[in-house]
N, C-alpha and C positions, 0 to 999 in steps of 0.2 A: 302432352308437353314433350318436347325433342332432347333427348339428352343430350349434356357434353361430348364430344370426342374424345375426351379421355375418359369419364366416366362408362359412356358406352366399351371402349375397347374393355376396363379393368373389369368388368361388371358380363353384361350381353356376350360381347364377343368369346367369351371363354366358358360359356356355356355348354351342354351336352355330353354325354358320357364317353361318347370315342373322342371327344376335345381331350375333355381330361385324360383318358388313359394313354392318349400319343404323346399328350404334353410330361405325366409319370416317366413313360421312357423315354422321354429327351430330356428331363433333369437328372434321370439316372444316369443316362450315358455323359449328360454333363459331369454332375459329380464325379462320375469312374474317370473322367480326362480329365478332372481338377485333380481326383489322387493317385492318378495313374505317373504322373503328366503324361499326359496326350495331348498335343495341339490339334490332332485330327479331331480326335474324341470330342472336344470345346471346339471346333469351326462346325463340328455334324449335330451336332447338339441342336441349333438352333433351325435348321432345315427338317430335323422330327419334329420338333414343336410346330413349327409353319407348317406340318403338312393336316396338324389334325386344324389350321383356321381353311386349310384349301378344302378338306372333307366339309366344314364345315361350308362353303361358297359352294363346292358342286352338289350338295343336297340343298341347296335353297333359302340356307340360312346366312341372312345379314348379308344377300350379298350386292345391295345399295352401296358399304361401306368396306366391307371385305375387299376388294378391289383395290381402295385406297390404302389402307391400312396394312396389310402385307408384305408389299415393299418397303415402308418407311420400319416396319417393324422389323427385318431381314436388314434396312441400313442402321439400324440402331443396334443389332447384334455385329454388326462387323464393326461398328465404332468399336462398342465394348471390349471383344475380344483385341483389337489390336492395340486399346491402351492397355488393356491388361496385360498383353504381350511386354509393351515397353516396360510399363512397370519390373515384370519378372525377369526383365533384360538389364535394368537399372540393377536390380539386385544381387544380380549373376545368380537367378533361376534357369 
């Protein structure tokens, strides 16, 4: 049976042990540019994480889907970041 698209992404695609450890240091270096502020720190954040789903496509894995899924996941981190921009603009952060 075929899974969802998003179940697949939340589930499958974040599989593997260098997934995980590239995705730990891009939520660290997120975190460090949420407490740092660093805007550099929160835009690089999300290109470590994207890099352990591309390790994951050049080794063979999910990559039917990977393909698709990487950009859309790269334009949902640039939504994120730049309402959260506004947001901290609104505040005078």
């Amino acid at each position: 049976m075929k899974k969802h698209f998003l179940l697949f992404f939340l589930d499958d695609f974040h599989q593997g042990a260098m997934n995980h450890l590239i995705h730990f240091v891009g939520f660290t270096v997120l975190g460090y540019g949420l407490g740092k502020p660093s805007l550099f720190l929160i835009i690089l954040s999300p290109f470590i994480m994207e890099s352990g789903h591309i390790y994951n496509y050049l080794t063979g894995r999910h990559k039917e889907l990977a393909i698709k899924i990487i950009p859309l996941q790269l334009l949902a981190w640039v939504i994120f970041v730049g309402i959260g921009y506004l947001i901290a603009n609104f505040f005078g952060y």
